[in-house]
C-alpha positions in Angstrom: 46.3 80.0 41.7 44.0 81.2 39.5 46.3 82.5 37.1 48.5 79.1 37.1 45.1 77.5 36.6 44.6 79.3 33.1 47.8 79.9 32.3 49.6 77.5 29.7 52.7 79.7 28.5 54.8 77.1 29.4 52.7 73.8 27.8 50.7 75.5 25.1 52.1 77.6 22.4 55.0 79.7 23.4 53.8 81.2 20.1 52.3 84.7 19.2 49.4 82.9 17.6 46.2 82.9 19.8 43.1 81.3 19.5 39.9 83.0 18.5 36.3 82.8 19.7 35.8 80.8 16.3 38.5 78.1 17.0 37.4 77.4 20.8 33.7 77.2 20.0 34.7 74.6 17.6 37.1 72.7 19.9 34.6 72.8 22.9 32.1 70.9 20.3 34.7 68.5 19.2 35.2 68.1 23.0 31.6 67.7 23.6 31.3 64.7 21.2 34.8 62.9 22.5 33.4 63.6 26.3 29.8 61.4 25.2 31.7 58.5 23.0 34.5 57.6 25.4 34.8 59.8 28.9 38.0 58.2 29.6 39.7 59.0 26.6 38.4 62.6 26.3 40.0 63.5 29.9 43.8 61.9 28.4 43.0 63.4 25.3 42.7 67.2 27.2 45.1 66.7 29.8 47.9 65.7 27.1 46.7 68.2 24.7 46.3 65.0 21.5 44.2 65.0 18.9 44.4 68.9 18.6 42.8 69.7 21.9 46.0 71.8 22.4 45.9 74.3 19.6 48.0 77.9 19.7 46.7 78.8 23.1 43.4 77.2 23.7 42.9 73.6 25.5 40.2 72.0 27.3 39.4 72.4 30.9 37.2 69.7 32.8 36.1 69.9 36.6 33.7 67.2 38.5 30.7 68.9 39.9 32.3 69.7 43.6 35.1 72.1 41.2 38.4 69.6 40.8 39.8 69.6 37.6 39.3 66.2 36.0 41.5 67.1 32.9 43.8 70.1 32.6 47.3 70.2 31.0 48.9 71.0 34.1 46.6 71.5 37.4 45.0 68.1 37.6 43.4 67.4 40.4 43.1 70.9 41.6 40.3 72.0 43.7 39.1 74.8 41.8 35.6 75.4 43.7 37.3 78.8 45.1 38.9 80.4 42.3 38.3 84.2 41.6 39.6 86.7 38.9 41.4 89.2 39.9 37.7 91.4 40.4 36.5 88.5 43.0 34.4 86.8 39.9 33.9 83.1 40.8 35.2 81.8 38.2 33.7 78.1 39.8 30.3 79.6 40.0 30.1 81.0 36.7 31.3 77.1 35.0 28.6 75.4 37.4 26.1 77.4 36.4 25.6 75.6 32.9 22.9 73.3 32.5 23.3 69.9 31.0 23.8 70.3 27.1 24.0 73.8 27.2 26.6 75.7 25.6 27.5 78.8 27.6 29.9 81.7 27.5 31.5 83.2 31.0 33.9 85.9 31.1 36.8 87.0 34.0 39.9 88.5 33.7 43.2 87.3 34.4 47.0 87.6 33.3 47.3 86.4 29.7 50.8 84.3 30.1 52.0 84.1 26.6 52.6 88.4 27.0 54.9 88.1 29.7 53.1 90.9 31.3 51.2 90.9 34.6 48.5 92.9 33.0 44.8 91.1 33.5 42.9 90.7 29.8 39.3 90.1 29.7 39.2 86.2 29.2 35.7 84.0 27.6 35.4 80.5 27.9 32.4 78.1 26.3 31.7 75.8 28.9 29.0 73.1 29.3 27.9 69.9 31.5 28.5 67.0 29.6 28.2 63.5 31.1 28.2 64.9 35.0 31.3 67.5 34.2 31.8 70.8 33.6 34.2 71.4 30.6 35.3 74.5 29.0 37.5 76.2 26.5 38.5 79.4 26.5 40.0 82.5 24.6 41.1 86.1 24.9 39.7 88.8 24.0 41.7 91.1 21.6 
């Protein structure tokens, strides 16, 4: 689950271009701002990657503060309070653990889809609690 949870090949960018550390920092701020002006918006924004929150292949992530996925391009509504990299990383504990306004980075590792390979790459999401949810995007690392 945790690799279908992160893994857009088949929604985002079935393209060689990735996104960098430079573009997701930027796109978790532009998130931040759509989150505080209109919540409801944000969430359809994410979840059907508009307004450029699906770019090459980052996209926003958005969980409640029990772990399911409020907005996700395609596991909404998942429970994601028990997912672990393949090293047994919560990857749930590391999200929660960002206080309100807060801008963090968290690292795991899981199967970067858009390789075709089942080979795990180091993966680094921003994350931060914005109006009682936990959003994130994230990016892997070259």
């Amino acid at each position: 689950t945790v690799t279908l949870f992160f893994s857009m090949s088949a929604t985002v960018g079935q393209t060689a271009e990735f996104g960098t550390e430079a573009e997701a920092k930027v796109m978790i701020e532009r998130a931040i701002n759509l989150v505080k002006s209109d919540k409801i918006r944000a969430l359809d924004a994410f979840t059907d990657l508009e307004g450029g929150f699906g770019y090459k292949d980052l996209y926003v992530f958005c969980f409640d503060t029990k772990g399911v996925l409020l907005a996700h391009p395609t596991q909404l509504g998942m429970n994601g309070s028990e997912l672990m990299d393949e090293d047994g990383v919560s990857i749930w504990s590391l999200v929660s653990s960002v206080g309100k306004g807060e801008i963090k980075k968290i690292t795991y590792k899981l199967v970067r889809p858009t390789t075709g390979s089942e080979e795990t790459y180091t993966k680094t999401s921003f994350v931060t609690k914005v109006r009682n949810m936990y959003c994130g995007v994230g990016f892997y690392a070259e």
